[in-house]
BAFI-602927 format. One record per residue: x, y, z of N, C-alpha, C in turn. Coordinates in steps of 0.05 Angstrom, whole numbers, plus 5000, padded with zeros to 4 digits. Example, Ala and Ser with C-alpha at 12.3 -4.5 7.8 and 13.67 -1.06 7.14 Angstrom:
BEGIN
526448865156524649105156526449345156
525749555142527349795143525850015157
# end
This chain:
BEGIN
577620447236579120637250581420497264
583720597262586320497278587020627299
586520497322587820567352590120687353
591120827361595020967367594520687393
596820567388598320337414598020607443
597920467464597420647489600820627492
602020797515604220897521604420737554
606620637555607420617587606520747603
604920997605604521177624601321067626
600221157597597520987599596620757621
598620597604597820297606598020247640
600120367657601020467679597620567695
596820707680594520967697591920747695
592020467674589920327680590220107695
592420027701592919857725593220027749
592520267756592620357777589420447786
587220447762584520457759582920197776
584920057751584219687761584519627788
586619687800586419577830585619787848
585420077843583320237854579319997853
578919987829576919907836576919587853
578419457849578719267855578419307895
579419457903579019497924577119707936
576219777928573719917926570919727921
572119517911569019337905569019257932
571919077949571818927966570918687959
568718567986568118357988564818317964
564118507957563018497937562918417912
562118237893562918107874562518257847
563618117829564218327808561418307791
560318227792557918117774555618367800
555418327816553218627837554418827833
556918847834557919197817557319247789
558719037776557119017747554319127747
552519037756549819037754548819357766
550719417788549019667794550119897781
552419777760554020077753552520027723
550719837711549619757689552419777662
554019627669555919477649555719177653
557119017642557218707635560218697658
559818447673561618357680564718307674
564618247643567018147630567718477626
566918667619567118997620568718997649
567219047668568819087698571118797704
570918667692573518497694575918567678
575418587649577718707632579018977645
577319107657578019457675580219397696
578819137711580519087726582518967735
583018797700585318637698587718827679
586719097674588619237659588219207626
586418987622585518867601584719217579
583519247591581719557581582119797594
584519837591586020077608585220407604
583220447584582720667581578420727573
577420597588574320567593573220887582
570920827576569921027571569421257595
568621457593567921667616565621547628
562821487615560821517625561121117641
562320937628563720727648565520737672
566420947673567721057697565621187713
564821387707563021477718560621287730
559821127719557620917723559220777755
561120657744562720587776563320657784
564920917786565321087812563021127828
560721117821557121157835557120907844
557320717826556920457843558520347873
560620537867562220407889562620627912
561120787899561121057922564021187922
565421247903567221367896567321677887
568421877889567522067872569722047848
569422187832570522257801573922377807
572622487828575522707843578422567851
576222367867578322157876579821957853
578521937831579921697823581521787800
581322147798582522247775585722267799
585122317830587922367836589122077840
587221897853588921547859590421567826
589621667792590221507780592321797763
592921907771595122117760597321927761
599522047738601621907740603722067764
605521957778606621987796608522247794
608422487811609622737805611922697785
613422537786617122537769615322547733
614022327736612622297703610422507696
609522577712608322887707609523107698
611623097718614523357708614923297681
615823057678616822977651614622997624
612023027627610223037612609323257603
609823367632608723707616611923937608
614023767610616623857601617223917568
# end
């Protein structure tokens, strides 16, 4: 199966995931989030290096619980910014 390349807007909405969680872990290390959101470390590091900009749902979901996040919140932290919204649904 061949991937479609992700789009600037994408690639954009997972570096804004990435350092949502990144600050959301805090002083907590990535390997005890790992563990309580039951993904692999190198998983929540690629997320959060932009590496893996588009995670599955139920990987999102797994860490938003882990970090005490809701779903709500991280769909608005990770919207693209009103101008590129206009322009998206134009």
């Amino acid at each position: 199966m061949v991937r479609t390349p992700l789009t600037p807007l994408e690639r954009e909405r997972g570096e804004r995931f990435g350092a949502l969680l990144r600050e959301a872990r805090g002083e907590r290390s990535m390997v005890e989030v790992a563990a309580a959101a039951g993904v692999s470390a190198e998983t929540l590091r690629k997320i959060e290096t932009g590496r893996a900009p588009t995670p599955a749902f139920f990987t999102v979901a797994a860490l938003a619980y882990a970090l005490g996040l809701s779903l709500d919140e991280l769909a608005t932290a990770c919207a693209p910014p009103a101008e590129d919204a206009e322009a998206l649904s134009a």
